[in-house]
N, C-alpha and C positions, 0 to 999 in steps of 0.2 A: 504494500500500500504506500503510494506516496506520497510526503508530507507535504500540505498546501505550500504555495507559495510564500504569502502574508505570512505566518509560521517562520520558514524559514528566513526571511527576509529580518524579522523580529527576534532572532537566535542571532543572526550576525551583528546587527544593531549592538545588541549588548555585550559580545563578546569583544568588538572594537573598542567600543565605548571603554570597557574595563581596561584595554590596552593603554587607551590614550592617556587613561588617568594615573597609570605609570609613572608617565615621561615624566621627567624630571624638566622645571623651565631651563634649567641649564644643556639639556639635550633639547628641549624647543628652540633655546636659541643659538646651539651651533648647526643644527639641521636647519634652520629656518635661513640660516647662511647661503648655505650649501646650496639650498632650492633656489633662491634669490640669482645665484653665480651661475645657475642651470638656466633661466628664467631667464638672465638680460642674451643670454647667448642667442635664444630662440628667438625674441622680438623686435631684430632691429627693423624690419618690414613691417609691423605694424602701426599703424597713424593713429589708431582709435580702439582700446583698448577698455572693454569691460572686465572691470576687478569685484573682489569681493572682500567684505570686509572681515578679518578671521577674528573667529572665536577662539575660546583663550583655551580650546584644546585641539586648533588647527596650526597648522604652519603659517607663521607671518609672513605674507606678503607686499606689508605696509610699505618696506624701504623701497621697493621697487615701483611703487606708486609714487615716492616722493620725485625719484629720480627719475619718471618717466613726466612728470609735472612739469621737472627743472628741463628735461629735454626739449620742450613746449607739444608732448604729444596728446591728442585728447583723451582724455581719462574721464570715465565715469565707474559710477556703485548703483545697484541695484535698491530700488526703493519701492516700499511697498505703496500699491493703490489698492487704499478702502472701497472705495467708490466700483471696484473691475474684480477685488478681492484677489488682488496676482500681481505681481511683480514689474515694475518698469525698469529703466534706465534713466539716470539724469547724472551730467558733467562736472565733477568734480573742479576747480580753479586753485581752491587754498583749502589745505586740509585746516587751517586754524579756524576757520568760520565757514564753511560748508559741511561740516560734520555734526551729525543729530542722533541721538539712542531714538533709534524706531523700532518697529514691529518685532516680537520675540525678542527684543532687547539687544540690536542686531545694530551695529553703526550705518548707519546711510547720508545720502544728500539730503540737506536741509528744504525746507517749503519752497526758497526761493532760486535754486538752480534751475538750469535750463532740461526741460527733458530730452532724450534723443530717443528717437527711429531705432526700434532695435535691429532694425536692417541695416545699419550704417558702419557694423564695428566687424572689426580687422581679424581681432584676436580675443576668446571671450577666456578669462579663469575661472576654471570652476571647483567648488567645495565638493565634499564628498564623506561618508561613512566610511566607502569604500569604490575600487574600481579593480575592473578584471582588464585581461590581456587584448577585450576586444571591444574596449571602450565604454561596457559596461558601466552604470554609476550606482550605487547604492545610497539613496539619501536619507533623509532622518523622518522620513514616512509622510509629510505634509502634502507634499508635489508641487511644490509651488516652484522648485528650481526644475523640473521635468518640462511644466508648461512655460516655463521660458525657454528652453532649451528648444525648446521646438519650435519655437519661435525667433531666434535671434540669431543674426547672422553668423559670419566668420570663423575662422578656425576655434573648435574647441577643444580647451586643453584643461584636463582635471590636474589638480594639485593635490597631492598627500604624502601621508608619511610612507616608507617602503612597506613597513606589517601592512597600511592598508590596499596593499597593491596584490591581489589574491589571480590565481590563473581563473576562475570561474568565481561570479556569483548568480543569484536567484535573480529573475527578470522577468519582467510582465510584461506587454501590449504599449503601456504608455510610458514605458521607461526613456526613458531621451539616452543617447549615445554621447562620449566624448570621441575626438580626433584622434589626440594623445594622451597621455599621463606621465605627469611630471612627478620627478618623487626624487629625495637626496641624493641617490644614488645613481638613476636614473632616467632614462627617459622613455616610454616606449610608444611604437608605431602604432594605434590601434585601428586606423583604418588599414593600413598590410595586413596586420594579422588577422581582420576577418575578411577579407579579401581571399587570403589565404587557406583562411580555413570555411571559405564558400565554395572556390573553387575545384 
């Protein structure tokens, strides 16, 4: 008999979760390095770059917001709309006064940025529970980052730590896919490998 999906997906949930709460911030912040050094290598072609703002059991991606700000490339964070109940896009300029605790208690764009077209961006970063070899994402069960993802342009590339990088997870119908996966150690192809393993 096989075990539902949801189930499963609610088993890995917690088994990550317990990993994350591990890490020591002193190994968040030499990996969060690490990612950061992997991350500027990958994005000099992108102009418009959707980030995410990490929770304080993800890898910081922050430095590389500032330093893509200081580059003058467009940056934006994902904010929530009450009104659509689902997630937008609006452009970051100064992290000292465009920054607001929003929805889930989640850093975002303030009332008064500009929003953007989620068709318009380059290179999207994306959070994650976890991700597999073929771009898989496991997220924290809402879905609110799935139906962005299916909606928003440009190359997508998950961010995490290497434990959350599994060769398979559980997947449903409305799961969203990433491009790649970014992780301290590495990087991988995940549109090849299911390419690969379609063909």
């Amino acid at each position: 008999m096989s075990v539902p999906a949801a189930i499963t997906k609610s088993e890995l949930r917690h088994k990550i979760r317990a990993m994350l709460e591990k890490i020591s911030p002193a190994v968040r912040a030499v990996e969060s390095i690490e990612l950061c050094e992997r991350l500027k290598s990958q994005m000099p072609s992108a102009h418009t770059i959707l980030f995410f703002a990490p929770l304080p059991n993800e890898l910081d991606v922050w430095p590389v917001l500032e330093l893509s700000l200081a580059l003058g490339t467009t940056c934006a964070l994902p904010f929530f709309d009450a009104k659509k109940n689902t997630y937008g896009a609006k452009e970051i300029q100064k992290l000292a006064t465009d920054i607001v605790i929003g929805k889930f208690d989640v850093r975002e764009p303030a009332s008064n940025c500009e929003e953007i077209s989620l068709d318009k961006f380059d290179l999207v970063l994306v959070p994650g529970m976890a991700f597999d070899l073929h771009g898989n994402r496991l997220g924290r069960g809402r879905g609110f980052y799935d139906r962005l993802l299916q909606t928003v342009s440009g190359v997508k590339c998950g961010v995490c730590y290497d434990l959350q990088l599994r060769e398979s997870i559980p997947t449903e119908l409305h799961d969203a896919r990433v491009d790649f996966v970014l992780t301290p150690g590495k990087c991988v192809n995940a549109r090849r490998n299911l390419r690969s393993a379609t063909n």
